[in-house]
KOLKE-229631 format. One record per residue: chain; residue in one letter; x, y, z of N, C-alpha, C in turn. Coordinates in nm, 4 decimals, padded with zeros to 6 digits. Last residue first. Example, Ala and Ser with C-alpha at 12.3 -4.5 7.8 and 13.67 -1.06 7.14 Angstrom:
2
<rec A; S; <01.2850; -00.2250; 00.7080>; <01.3670; -00.1060; 00.7140>; <01.2900; 00.0030; 00.7870>>
<rec A; A; <01.3190; -00.5690; 00.7800>; <01.2300; -00.4500; 00.7800>; <01.3200; -00.3300; 00.7800>>
! end
This chain:
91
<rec A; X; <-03.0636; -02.1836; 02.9477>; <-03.0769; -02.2330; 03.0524>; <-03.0762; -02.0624; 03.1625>>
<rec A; X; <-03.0751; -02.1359; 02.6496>; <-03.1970; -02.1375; 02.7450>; <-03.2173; -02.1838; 02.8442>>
<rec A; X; <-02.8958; -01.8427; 02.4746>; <-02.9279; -01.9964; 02.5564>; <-03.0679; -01.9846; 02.6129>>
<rec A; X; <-03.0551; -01.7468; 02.1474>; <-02.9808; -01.7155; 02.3090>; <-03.0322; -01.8865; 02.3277>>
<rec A; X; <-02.9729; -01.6479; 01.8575>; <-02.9805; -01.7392; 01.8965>; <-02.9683; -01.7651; 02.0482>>
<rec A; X; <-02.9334; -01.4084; 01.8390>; <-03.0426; -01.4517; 01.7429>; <-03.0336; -01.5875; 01.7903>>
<rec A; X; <-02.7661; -01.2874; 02.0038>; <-02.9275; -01.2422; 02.0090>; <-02.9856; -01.3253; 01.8920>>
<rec A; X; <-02.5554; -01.4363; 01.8817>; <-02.5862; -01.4784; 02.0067>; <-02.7246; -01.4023; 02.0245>>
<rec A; X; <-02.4928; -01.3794; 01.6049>; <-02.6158; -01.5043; 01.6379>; <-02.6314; -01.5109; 01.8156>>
<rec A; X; <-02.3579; -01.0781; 01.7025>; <-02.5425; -01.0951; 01.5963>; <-02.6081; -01.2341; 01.6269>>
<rec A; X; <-02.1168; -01.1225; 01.7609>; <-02.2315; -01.1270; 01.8462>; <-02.3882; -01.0956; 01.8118>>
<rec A; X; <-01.9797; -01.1627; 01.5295>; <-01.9260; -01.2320; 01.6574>; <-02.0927; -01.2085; 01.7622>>
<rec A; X; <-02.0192; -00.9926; 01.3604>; <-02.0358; -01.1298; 01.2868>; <-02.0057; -01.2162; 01.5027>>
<rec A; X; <-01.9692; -00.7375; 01.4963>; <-02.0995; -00.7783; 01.4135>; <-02.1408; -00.9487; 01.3972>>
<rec A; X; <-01.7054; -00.7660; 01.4768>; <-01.7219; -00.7535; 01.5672>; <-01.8703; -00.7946; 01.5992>>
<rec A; X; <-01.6879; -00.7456; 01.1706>; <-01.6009; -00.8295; 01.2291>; <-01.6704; -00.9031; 01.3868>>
<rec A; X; <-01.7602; -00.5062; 01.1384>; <-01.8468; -00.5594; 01.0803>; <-01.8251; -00.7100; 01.1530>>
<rec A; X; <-01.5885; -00.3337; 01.2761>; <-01.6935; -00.3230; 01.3287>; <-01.8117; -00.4740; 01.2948>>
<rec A; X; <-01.3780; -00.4154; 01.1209>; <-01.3553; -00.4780; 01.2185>; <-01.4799; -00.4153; 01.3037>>
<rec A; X; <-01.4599; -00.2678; 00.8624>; <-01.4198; -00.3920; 00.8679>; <-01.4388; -00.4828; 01.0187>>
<rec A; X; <-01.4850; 00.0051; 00.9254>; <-01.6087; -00.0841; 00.8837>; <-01.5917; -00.2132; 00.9369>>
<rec A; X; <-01.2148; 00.0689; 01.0411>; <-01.3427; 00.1267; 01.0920>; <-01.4805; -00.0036; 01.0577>>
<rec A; X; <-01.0644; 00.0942; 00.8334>; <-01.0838; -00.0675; 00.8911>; <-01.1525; -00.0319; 00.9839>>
<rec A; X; <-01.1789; 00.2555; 00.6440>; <-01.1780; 00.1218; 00.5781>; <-01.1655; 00.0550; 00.7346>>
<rec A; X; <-01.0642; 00.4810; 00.7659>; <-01.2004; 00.4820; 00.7126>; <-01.2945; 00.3364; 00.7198>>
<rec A; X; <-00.7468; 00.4259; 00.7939>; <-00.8401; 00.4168; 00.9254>; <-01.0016; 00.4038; 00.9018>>
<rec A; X; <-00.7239; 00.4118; 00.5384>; <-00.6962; 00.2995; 00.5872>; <-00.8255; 00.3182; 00.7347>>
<rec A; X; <-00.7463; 00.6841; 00.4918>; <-00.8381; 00.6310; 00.4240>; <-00.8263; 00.4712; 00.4926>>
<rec A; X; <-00.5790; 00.7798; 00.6832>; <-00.7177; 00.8476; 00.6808>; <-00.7920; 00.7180; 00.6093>>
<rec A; X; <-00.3332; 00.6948; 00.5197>; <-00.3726; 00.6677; 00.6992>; <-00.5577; 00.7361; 00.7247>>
<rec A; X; <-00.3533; 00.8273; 00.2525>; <-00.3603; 00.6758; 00.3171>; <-00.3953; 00.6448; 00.4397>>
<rec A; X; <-00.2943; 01.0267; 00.1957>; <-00.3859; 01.0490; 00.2257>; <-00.4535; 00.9034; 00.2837>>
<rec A; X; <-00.0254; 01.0531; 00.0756>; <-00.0375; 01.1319; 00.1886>; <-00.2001; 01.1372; 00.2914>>
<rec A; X; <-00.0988; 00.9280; -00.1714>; <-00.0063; 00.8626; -00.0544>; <-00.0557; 00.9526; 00.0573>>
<rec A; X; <-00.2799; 00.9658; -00.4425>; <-00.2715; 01.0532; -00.3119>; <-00.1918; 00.9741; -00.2227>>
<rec A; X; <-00.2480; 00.7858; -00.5972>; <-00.1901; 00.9269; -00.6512>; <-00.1899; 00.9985; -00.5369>>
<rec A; X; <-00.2551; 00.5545; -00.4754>; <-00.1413; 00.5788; -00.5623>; <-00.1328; 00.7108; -00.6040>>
<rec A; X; <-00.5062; 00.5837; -00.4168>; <-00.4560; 00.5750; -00.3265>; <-00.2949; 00.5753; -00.3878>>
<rec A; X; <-00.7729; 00.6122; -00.5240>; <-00.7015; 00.7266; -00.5672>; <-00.5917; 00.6897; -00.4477>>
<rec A; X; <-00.8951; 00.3672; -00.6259>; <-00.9266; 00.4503; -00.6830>; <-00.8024; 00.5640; -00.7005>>
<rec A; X; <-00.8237; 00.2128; -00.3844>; <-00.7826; 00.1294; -00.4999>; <-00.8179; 00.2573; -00.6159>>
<rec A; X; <-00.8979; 00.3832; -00.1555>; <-00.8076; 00.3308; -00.1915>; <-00.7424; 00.2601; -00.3165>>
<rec A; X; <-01.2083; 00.3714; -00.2839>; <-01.1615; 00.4604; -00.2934>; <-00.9898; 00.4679; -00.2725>>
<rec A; X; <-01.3216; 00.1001; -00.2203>; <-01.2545; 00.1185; -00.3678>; <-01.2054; 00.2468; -00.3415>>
<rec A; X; <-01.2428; 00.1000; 00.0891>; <-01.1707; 00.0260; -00.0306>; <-01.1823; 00.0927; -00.1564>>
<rec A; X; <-01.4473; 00.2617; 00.1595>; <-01.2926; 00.2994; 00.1746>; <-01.2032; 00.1945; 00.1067>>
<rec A; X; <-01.6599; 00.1015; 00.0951>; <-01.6317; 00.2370; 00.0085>; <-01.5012; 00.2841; 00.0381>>
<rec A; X; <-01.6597; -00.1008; 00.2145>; <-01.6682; -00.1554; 00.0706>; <-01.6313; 00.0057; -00.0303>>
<rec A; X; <-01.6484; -00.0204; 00.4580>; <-01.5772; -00.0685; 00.4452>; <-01.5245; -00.0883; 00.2911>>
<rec A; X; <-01.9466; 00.0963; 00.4585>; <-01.8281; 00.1868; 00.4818>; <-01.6717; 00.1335; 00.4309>>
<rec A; X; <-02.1088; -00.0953; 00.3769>; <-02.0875; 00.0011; 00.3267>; <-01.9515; 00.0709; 00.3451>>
<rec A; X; <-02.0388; -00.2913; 00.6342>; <-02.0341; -00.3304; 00.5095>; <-01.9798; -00.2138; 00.3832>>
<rec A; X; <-02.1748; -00.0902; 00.8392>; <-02.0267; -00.1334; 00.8263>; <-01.9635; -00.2093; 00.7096>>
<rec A; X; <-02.4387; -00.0628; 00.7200>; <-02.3619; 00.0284; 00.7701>; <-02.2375; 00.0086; 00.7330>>
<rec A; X; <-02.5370; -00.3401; 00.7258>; <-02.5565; -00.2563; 00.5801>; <-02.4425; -00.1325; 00.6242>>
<rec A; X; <-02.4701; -00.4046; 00.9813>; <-02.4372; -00.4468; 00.8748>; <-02.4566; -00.4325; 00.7723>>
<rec A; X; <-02.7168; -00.2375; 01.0756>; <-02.6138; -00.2241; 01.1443>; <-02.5113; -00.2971; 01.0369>>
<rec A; X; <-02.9400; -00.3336; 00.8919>; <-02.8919; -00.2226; 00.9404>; <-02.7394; -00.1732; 00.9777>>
<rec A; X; <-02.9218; -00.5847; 01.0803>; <-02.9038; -00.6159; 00.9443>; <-02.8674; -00.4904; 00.9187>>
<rec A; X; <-03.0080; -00.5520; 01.3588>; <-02.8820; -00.6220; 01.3006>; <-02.8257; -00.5812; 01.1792>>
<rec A; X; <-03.1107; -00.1829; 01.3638>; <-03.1386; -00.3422; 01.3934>; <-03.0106; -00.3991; 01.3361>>
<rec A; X; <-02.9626; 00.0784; 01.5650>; <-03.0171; -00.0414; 01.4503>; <-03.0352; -00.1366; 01.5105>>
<rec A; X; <-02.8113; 00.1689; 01.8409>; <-02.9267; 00.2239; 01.7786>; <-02.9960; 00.1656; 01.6169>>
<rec A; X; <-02.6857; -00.0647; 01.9072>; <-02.7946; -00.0188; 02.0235>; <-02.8790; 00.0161; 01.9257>>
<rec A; X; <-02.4825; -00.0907; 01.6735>; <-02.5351; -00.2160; 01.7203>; <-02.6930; -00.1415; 01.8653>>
<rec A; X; <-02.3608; 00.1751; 01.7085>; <-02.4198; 00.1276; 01.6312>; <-02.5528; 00.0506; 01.6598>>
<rec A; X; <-02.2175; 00.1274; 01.9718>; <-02.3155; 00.2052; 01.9671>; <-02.4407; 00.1770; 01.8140>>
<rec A; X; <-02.0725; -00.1064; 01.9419>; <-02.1493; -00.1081; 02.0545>; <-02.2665; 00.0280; 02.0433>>
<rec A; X; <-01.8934; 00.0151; 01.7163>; <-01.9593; -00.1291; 01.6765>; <-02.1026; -00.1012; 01.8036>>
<rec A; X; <-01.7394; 00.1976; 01.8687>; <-01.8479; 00.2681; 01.7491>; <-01.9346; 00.1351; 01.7511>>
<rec A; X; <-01.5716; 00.0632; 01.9949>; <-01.6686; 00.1331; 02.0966>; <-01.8093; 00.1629; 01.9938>>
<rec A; X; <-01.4196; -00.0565; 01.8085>; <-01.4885; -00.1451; 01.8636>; <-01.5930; -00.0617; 01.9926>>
<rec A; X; <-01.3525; 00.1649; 01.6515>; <-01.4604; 00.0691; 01.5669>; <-01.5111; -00.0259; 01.6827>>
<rec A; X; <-01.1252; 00.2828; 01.7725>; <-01.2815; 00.3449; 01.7441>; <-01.3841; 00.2725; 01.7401>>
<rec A; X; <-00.9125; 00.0207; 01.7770>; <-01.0260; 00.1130; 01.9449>; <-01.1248; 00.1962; 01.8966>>
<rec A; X; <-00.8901; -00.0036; 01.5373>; <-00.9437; -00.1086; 01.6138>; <-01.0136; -00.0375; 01.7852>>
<rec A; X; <-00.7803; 00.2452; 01.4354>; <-00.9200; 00.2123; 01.4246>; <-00.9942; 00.1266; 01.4062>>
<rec A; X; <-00.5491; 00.2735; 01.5864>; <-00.6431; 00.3221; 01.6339>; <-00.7834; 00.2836; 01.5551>>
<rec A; X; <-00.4608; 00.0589; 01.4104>; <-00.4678; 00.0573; 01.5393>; <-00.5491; 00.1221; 01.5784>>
<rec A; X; <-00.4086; 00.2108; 01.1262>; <-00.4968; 00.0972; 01.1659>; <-00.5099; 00.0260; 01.2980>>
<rec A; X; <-00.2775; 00.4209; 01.2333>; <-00.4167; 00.4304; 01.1995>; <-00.5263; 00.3345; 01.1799>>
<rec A; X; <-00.0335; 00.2892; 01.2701>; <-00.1170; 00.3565; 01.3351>; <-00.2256; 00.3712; 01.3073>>
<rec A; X; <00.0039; 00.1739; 01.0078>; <00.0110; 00.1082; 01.1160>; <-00.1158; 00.1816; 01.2400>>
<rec A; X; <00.0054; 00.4157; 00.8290>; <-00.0956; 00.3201; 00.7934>; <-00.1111; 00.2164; 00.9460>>
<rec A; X; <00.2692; 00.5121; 00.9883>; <00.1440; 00.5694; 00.9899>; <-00.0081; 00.5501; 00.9678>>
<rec A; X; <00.4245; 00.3280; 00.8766>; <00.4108; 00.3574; 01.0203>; <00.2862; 00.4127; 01.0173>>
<rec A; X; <00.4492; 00.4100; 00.5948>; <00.4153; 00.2277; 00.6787>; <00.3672; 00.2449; 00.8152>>
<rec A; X; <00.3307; 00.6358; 00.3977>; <00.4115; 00.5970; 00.4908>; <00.3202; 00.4832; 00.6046>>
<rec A; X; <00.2061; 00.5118; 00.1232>; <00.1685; 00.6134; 00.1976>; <00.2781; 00.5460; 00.3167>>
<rec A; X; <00.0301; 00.2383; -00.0655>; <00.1574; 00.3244; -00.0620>; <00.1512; 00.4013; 00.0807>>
<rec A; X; <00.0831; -00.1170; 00.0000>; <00.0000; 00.0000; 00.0000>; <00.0881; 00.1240; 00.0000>>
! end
């Protein structure tokens, strides 16, 4: 990916601590599916836009990385606790 390494690093760190407070709010105010049209979206748009203009803009990578894994690891986070309300114990 272009754009300085460290910085893509960072940004994709921090936007494992946004995404996993953002995921919890999300997830309150939608329904499931909703909530996964959301993070889906977001994810599917900071990609092509990376693959769009991410070679001509470098400087603009850590933004767009952080955009992208925002979705991803919300959506991630999504896939981990959506069947437990759709499926609860019953003891």
């Amino acid at each position: 990916m272009p754009g300085e390494l460290f910085q893509n690093f960072y940004a994709s760190a921090f936007a494992e601590l946004i995404s996993t407070a953002l995921a919890g709010v999300i997830q309150a105010k939608f329904s499931r599916r909703k909530a996964f049209q959301i993070t889906f979206s977001t994810a599917v748009t900071g990609s092509l836009i990376i693959i769009l203009i991410g070679d001509k803009r470098p400087e603009l990578m850590p933004l767009l990385v952080l955009f992208t894994k925002v979705g991803i690891n919300s959506a991630y986070i999504f896939s981990w606790f959506a069947p437990i309300g759709m499926f609860p114990t019953m003891f």
